[in-house]
N, C-alpha and C positions, 0 to 999 in steps of 0.2 A: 524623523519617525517614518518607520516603511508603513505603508498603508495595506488594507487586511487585502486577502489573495485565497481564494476558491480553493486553488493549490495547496496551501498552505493551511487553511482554516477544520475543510471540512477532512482532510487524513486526523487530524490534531483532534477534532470532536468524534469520530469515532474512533479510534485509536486508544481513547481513555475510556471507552464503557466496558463494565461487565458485564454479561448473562448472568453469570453463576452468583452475583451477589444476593442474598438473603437475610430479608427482616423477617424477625419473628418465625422463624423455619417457612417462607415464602419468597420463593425466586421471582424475582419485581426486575425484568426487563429495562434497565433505563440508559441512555432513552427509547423509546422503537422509533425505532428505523424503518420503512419498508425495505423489505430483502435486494427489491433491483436499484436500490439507494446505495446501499454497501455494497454492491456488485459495480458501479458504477463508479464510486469514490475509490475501488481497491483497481479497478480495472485502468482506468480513463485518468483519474484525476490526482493519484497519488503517484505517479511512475517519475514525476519531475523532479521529487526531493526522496525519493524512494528508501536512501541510506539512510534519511531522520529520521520515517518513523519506526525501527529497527528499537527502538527507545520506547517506543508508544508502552503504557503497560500490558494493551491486549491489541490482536490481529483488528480491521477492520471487519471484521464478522464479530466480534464481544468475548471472544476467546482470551482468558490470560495466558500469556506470556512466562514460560521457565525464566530464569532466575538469568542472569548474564554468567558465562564464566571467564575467564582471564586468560589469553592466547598468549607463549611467548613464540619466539622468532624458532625456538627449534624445534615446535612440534608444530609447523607450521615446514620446515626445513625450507627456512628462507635464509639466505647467507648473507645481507647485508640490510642496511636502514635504508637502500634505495629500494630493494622489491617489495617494501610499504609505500614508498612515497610514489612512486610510479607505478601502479597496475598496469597491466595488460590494456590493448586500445579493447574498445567494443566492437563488436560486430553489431548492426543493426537487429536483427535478428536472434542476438543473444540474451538481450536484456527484453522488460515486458514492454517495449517503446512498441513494438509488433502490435500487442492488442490494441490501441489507438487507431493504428492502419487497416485492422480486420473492424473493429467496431465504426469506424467510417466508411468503411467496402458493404458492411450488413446497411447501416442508416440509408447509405444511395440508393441501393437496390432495391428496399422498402419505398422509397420515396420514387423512385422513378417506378416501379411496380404498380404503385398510386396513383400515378400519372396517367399509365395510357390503361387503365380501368374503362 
């Protein structure tokens, strides 16, 4: 049994709420969130399994999600089963692994700011 993971948890718990859901013609928020809560879990904490929640039914902000559609290999104009199974390498800087690095560059210079106050 893998054991529960920040990582893992809290993409998966916002990931399934709606805004737009309505009882009785009354749009009911669930869960609330605070905003730099979901700024935080879209920014910092969901980049690690980033591809999963591509699944979520809504963005981590309570937005749903269009419909999946079905990709084949030639409107993609990929020539073989290897330009699926092998992507492209990353670049550091391609992907959101960046905002990690810039949101620990803001947190230091808050705190050291702090320091010699």
């Amino acid at each position: 049994m893998v054991p529960a993971n920040v990582n893992r948890a809290a993409p998966l718990y916002l990931g399934c709420q709606d805004k737009s859901f309505t009882v009785d013609g009354e749009q009911i928020p669930f869960p609330e969130v605070p905003f730099i809560a979901a700024y935080f879990v879209d920014w910092v904490l969901s980049s690690r399994h980033k591809g999963a929640w591509r699944f979520n039914p809504s963005d981590m902000y309570g937005n749903p999600r269009k419909p999946f559609e079905t990709v084949s290999a030639k409107s993609k104009n990929l020539e073989t089963q290897r330009d699926w199974d092998f992507p492209a390498k990353r670049n550091w800087l391609a992907g959101t692994d960046y905002r990690i690095y810039i949101t620990f560059l803001l947190l230091t210079l808050y705190l050291g700011s702090a320091l010699f106050r």
